[in-house]
Kinemage of the C-alpha trace (Angstrom):
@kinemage 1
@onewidth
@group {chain A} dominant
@subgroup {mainchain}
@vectorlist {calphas} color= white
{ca unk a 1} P -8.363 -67.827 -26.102
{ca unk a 2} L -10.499 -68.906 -23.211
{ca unk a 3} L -9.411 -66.958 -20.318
{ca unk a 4} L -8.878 -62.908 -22.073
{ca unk a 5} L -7.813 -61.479 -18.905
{ca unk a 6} L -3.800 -60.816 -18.984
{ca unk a 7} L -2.294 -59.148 -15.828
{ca unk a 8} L -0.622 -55.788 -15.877
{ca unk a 9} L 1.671 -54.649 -13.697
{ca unk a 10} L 0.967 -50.623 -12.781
{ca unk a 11} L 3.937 -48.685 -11.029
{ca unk a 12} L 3.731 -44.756 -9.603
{ca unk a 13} L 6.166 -42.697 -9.990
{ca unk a 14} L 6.349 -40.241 -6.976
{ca unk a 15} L 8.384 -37.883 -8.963
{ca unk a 16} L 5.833 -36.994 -11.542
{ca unk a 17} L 3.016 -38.811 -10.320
{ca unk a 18} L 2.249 -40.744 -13.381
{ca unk a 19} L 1.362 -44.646 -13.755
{ca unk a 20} L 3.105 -46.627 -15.853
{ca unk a 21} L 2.161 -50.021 -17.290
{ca unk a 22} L 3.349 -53.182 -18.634
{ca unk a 23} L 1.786 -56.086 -19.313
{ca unk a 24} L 4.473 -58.867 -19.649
{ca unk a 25} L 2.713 -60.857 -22.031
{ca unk a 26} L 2.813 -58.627 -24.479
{ca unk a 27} L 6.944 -57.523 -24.481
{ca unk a 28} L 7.374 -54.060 -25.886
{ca unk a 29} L 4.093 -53.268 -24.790
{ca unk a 30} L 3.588 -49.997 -22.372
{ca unk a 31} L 1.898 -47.318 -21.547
{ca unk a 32} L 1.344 -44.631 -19.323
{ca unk a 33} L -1.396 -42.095 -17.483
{ca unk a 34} L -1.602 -39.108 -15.916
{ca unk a 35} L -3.413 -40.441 -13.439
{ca unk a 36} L -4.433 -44.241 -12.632
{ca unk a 37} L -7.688 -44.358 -14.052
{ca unk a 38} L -6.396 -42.901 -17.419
{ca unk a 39} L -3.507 -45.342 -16.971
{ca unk a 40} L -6.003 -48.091 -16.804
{ca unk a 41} L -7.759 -46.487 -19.744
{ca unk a 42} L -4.642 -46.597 -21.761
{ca unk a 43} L -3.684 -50.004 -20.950
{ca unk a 44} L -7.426 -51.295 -21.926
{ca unk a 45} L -7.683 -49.926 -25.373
{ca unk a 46} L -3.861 -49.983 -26.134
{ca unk a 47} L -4.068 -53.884 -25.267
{ca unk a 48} L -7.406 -54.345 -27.675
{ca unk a 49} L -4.927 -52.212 -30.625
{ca unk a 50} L -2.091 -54.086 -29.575
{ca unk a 51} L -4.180 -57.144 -30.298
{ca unk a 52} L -5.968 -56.631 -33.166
{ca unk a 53} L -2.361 -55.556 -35.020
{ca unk a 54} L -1.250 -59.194 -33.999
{ca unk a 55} L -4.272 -60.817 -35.840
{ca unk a 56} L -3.259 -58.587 -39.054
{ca unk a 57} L 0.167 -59.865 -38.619
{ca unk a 58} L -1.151 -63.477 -38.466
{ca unk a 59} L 0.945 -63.447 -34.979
{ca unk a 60} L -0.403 -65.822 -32.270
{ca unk a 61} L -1.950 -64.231 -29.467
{ca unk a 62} L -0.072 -64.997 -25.967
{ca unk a 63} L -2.190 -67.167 -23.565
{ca unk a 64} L -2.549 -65.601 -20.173
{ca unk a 65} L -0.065 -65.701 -17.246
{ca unk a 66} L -0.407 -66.603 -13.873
{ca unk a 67} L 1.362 -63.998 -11.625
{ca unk a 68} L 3.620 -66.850 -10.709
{ca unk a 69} L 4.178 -67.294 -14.476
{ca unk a 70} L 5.101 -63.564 -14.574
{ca unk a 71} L 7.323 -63.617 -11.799
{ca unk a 72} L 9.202 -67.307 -13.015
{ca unk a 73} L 9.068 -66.783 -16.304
{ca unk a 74} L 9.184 -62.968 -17.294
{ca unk a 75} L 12.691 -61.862 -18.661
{ca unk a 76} L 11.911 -58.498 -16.792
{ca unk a 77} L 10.426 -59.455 -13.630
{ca unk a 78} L 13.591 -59.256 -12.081
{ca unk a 79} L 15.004 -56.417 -13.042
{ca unk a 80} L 11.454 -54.694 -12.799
{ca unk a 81} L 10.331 -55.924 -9.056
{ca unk a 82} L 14.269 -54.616 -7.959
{ca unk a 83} L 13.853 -51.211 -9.708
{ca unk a 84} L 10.289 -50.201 -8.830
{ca unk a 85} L 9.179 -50.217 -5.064
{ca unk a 86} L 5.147 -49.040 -5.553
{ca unk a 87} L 3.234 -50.985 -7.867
{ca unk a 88} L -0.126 -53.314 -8.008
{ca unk a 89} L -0.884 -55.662 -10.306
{ca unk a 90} L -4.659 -55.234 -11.801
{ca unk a 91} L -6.526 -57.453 -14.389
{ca unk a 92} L -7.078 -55.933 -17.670
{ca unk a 93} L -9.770 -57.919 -20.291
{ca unk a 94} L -8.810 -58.181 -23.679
{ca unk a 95} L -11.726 -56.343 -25.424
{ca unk a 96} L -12.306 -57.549 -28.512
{ca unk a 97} L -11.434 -55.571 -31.758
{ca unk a 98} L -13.396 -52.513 -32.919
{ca unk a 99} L -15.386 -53.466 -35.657
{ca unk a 100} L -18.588 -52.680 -36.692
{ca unk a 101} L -22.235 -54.210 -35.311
{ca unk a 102} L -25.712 -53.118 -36.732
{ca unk a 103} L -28.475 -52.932 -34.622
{ca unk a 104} L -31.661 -51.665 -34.250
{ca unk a 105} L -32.876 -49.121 -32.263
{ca unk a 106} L -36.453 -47.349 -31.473
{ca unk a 107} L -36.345 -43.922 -30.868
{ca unk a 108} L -38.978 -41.236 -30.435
{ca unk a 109} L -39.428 -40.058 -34.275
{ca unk a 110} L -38.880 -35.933 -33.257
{ca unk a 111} L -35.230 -37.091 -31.488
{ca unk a 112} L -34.170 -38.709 -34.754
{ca unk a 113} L -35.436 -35.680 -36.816
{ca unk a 114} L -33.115 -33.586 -34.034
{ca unk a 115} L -29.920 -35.844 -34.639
{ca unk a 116} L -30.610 -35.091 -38.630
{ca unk a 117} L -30.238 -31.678 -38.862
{ca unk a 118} L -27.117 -31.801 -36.898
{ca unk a 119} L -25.543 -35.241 -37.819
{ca unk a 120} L -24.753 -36.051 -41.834
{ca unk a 121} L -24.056 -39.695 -40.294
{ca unk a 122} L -26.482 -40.832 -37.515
{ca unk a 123} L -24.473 -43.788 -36.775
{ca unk a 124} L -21.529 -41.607 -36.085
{ca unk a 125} L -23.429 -39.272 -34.467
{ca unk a 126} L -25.269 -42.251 -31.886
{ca unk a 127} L -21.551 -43.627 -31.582
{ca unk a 128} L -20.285 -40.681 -29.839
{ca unk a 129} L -22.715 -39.748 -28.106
{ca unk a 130} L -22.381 -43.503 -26.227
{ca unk a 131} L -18.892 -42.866 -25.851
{ca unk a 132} L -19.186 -39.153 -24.504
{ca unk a 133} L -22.035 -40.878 -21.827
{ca unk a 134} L -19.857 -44.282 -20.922
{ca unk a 135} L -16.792 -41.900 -20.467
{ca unk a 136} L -18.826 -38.936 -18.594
{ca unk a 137} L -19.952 -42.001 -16.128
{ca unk a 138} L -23.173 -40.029 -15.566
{ca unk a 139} L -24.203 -40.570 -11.670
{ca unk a 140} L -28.005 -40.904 -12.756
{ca unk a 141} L -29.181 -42.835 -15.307
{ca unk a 142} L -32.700 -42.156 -16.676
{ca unk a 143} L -35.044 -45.584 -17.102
{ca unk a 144} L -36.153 -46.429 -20.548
């Protein structure tokens, strides 16, 4: 799979002022946010699980479309460009699958003693605290 990025199509609905997503080369597979950036948040990791259930399944993975693919060949498109008047299509990367990576990593030897009396797995404990920080999209970072 050289090219991972697979187009999904994002529609508001006015009414209750959620997104909703499709991404037609994966049929079946939706999703939807409260708002467009958890839309988009939704659509990126439900896309990696969608994925990574396909490799257990030994299914092949869908090459991606053009948007004049999507609109020629998509079973939908019709139906979907007819019923849904706000939309925009946005590329979404297919992130590879959540496994596990070691590493190593320096830190001042009083932080790690901190992280051990409240963490019984430091990995774990590192883990989220990346996540918390990537997700909290901090506006100031502190150099290294």
């Amino acid at each position: 799979m050289k090219n991972n990025n697979y187009i999904a199509l994002f529609e508001h609905d006015a009414v209750t002022g959620k997104y909703g997503v499709v991404i037609p080369d994966f049929p079946g597979f939706s999703t939807v946010g409260n708002s467009f950036e958890e839309a988009l948040q939704n659509a990126t990791e439900g896309l990696a699980s969608h994925i990574e259930a396909m490799k257990d399944l030994n299914e092949n993975i869908p090459s991606p479309s053009t948007f004049e693919q999507i609109k020629n060949n998509w079973d939908g498109w019709h139906d979907w460009a007819r019923e849904v008047s706000d939309y925009i299509t946005v590329i979404i990367p297919a992130i590879p699958g959540y496994g596990t990576q070691k590493i190593l990593v320096t830190m001042d030897s009083r932080l790690v003693a901190r992280i051990d009396r409240v963490a019984k797995n430091r990995s774990a404990f590192l883990s989220s605290a990346a996540e918390y920080m990537l997700d909290a999209k901090p506006a100031k970072r502190v150099a290294a």
